[in-house]
C-alpha positions as CSV (number, residue, x, y, z in Angstrom):
1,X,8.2,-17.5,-21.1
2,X,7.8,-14.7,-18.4
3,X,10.1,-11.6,-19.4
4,X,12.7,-10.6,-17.1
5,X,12.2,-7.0,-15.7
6,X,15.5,-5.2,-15.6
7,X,14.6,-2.7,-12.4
8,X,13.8,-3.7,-8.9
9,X,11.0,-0.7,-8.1
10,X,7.6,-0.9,-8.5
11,X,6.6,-1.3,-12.1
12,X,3.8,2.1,-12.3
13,X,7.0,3.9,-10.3
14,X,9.0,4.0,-13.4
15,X,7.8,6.8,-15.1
16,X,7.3,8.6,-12.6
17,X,11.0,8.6,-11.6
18,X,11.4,9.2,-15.1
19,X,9.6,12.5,-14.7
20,X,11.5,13.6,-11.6
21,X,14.7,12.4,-13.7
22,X,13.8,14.7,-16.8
23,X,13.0,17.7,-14.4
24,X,16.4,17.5,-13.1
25,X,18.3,17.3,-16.1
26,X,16.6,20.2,-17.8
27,X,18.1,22.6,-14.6
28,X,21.7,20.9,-15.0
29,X,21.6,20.8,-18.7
30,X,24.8,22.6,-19.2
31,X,26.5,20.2,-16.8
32,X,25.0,17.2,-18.1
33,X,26.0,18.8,-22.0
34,X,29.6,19.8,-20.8
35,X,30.2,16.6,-19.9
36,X,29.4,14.4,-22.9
37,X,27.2,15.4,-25.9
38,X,24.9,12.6,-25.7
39,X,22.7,15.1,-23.5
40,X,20.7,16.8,-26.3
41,X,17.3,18.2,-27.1
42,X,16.4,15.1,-28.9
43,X,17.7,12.4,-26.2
44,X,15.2,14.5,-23.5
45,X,12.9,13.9,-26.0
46,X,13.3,10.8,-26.5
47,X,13.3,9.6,-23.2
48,X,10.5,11.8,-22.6
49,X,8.4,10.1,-25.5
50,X,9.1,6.4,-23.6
51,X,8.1,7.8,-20.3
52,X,4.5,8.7,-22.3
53,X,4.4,5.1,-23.9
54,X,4.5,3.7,-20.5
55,X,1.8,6.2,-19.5
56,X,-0.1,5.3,-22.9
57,X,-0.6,1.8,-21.0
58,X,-4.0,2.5,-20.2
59,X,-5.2,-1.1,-18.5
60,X,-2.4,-1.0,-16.4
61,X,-2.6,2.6,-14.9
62,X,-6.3,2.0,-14.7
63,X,-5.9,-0.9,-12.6
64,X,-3.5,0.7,-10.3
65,X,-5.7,3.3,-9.4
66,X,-8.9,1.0,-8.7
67,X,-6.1,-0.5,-6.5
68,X,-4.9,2.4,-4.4
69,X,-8.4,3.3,-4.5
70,X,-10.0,-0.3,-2.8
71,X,-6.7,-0.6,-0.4
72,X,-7.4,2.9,0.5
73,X,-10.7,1.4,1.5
74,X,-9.9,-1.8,3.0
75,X,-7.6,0.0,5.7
76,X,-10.2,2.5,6.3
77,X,-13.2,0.0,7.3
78,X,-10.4,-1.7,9.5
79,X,-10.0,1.0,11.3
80,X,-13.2,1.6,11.6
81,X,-13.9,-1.9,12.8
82,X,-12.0,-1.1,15.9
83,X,-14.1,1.6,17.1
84,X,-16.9,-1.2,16.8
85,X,-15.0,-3.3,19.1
86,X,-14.5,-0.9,21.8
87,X,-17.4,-0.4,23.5
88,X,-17.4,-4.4,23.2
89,X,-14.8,-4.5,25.3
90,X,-16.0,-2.6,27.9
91,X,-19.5,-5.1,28.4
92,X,-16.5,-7.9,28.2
93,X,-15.3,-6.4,31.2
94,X,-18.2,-5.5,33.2
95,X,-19.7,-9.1,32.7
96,X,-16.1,-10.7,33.6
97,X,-17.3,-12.8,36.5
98,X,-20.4,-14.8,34.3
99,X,-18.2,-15.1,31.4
100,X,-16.9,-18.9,30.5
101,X,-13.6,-17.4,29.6
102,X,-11.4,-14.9,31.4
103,X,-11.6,-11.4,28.8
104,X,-8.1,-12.2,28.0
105,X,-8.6,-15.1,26.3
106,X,-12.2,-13.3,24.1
107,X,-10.2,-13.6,20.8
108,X,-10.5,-9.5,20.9
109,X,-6.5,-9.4,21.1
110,X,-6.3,-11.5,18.1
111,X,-8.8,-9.1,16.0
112,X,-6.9,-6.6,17.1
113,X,-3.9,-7.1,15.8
114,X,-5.4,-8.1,12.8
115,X,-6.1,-4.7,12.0
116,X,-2.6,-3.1,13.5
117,X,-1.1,-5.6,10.6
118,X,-3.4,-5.0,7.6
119,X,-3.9,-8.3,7.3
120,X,-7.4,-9.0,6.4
121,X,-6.6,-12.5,6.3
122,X,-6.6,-12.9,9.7
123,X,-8.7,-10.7,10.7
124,X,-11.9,-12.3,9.2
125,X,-11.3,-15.5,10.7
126,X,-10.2,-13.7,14.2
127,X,-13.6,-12.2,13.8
128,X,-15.4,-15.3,13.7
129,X,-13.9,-16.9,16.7
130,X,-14.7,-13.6,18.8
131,X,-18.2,-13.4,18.0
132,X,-18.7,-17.0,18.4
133,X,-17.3,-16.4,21.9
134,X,-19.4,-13.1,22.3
135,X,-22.6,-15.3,21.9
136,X,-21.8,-17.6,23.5
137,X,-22.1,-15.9,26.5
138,X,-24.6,-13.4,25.2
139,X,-27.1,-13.7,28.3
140,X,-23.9,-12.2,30.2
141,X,-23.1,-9.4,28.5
142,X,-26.5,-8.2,27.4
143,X,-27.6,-8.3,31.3
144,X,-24.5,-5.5,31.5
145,X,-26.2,-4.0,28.6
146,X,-24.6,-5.4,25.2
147,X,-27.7,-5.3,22.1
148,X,-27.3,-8.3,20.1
149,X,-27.7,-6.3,16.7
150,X,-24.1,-4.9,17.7
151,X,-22.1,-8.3,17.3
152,X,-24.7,-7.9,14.2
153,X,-23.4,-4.8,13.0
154,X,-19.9,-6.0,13.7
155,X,-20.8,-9.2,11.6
156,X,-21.5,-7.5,8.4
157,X,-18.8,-4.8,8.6
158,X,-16.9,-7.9,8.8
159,X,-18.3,-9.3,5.8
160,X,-17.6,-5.9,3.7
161,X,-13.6,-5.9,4.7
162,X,-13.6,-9.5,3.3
163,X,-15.5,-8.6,0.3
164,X,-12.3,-5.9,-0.2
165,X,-10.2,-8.4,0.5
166,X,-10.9,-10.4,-2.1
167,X,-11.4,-7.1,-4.6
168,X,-7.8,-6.4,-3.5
169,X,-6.4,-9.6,-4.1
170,X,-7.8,-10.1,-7.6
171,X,-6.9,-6.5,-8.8
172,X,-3.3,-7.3,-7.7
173,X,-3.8,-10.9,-9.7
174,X,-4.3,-8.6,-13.2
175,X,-2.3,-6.1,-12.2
176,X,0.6,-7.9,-12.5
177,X,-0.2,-9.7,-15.0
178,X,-1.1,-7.0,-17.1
179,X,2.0,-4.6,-16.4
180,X,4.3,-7.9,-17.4
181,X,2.7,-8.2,-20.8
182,X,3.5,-4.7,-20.9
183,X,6.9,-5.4,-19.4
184,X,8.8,-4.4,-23.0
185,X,8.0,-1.0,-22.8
186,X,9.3,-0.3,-18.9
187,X,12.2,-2.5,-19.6
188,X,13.3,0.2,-22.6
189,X,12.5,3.4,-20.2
190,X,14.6,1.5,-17.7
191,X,17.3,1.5,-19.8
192,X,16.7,5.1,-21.2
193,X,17.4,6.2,-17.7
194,X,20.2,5.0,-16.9
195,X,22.6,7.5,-18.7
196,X,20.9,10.3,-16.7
197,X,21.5,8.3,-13.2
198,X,25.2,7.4,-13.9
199,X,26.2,11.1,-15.4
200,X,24.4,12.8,-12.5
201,X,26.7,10.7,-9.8
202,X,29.8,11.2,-11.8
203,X,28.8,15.2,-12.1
204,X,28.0,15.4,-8.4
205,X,29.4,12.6,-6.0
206,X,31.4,14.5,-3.8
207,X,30.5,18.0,-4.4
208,X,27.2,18.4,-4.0
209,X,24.4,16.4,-1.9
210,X,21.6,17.6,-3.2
211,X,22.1,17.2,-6.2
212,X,23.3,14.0,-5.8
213,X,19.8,13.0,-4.0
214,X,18.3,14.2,-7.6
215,X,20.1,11.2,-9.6
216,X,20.0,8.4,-6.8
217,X,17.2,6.1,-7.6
218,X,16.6,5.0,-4.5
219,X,16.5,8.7,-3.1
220,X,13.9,8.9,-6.4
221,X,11.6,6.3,-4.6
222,X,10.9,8.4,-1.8
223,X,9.7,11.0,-2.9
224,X,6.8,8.9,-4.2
225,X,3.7,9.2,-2.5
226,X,3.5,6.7,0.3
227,X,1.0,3.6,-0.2
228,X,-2.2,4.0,1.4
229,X,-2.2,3.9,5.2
230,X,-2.6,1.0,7.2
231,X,-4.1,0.7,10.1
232,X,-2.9,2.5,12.8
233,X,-1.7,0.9,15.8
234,X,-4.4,0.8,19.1
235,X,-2.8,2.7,22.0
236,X,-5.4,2.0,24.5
237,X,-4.7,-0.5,27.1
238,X,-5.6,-3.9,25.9
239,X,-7.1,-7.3,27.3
């Protein structure tokens, strides 16, 4: 039977937020202690000691890096796939008149919001379409001065996103099911937490912000470091 996680955030986000969570209550100690005397040296060690047990699980934080690490990698050869395509587009345009389709209607639109969404999915198959399209009507475009071994090159960068693809998609696969065998451990940090999360709003709701920002979870998940970047949006003029 799958175990129920108790917390909504990203599983290897825990104990992080954890972290940030123990940093803040040892500079408000002597609110967090006038307030109720559960706040001692040994329940900051304790918590402390779960936040390590979830750190202790080794697959899973070895995993998540890979991941960040191939994701990182995906979005970077997308991107770079787009510089690929533009001087594509430019023998599209200049061979316009001897084409069998207007440029609009290449498929280059399609690949290129592939990439602006991250979604290698689509993109590999988008790909496809346009190259078949691109030689097609080869004898156009290389008499405006397209080489062949570019739709080549464009091929196999092709190929290597869709290789990370799948790298991606089966590191997710044991990812999570790694981190839920595991799920026991972040279930009981979760719940270690929570004391420091409801004092802090009942120490500073109303009277100080900051503060306040320090022991709000969801102010907690933003200080994380982003995910890796995707793509960034083309601003040139398209088809």
């Amino acid at each position: 039977m799958k175990k129920k996680r108790l917390f909504q955030c990203s599983i290897s986000d825990l104990p992080v937020i954890g972290e940030f969570l123990l940093e803040s209550l040892g500079r408000d100690i002597n609110d967090f202690s006038a307030y109720s005397p559960l706040f001692t040296t040994s329940y900051r060690d304790g918590v402390r000691a779960k936040i390590l047990a979830c750190r202790g699980l080794t697959r899973a934080w070895t995993l998540i890096k890979e991941l960040k690490t191939v994701t990182g990698k995906l979005y970077a050869d997308m991107n770079a796939l787009r510089v690929r395509l533009n001087p594509v587009e430019g023998y599209l345009k200049l061979a316009a008149a001897s084409l069998d389709v207007a440029v609009a209607d290449a498929g280059l639109k399609e690949v290129r919001k592939s990439i602006s969404n991250g979604n290698a999915e689509t993109l590999v198959p988008a790909v496809a379409e346009f190259l078949a399209t691109l030689r097609r009507n080869l004898s156009a475009l290389q008499a405006v001065g397209l080489q062949a071994n570019q739709l080549d090159a464009i091929e196999q960068h092709t190929l290597a996103i869709d290789a990370l693809n799948v790298r991606q998609n089966k590191l997710e696969s044991e990812r999570n099911r790694v981190t839920e065998q595991d799920v026991d451990a972040y279930n009981d940090l979760w719940l270690a937490l929570q004391p420091i999360l409801k004092t802090g709003k009942a120490l500073y709701r109303g009277t100080d912000k900051a503060k306040l920002k320090d022991y709000t979870f969801v102010q907690l998940e933003k200080r994380l470091h982003p995910s890796p970047r995707k793509p960034q949006p083309d601003n040139k003029t398209q088809e």
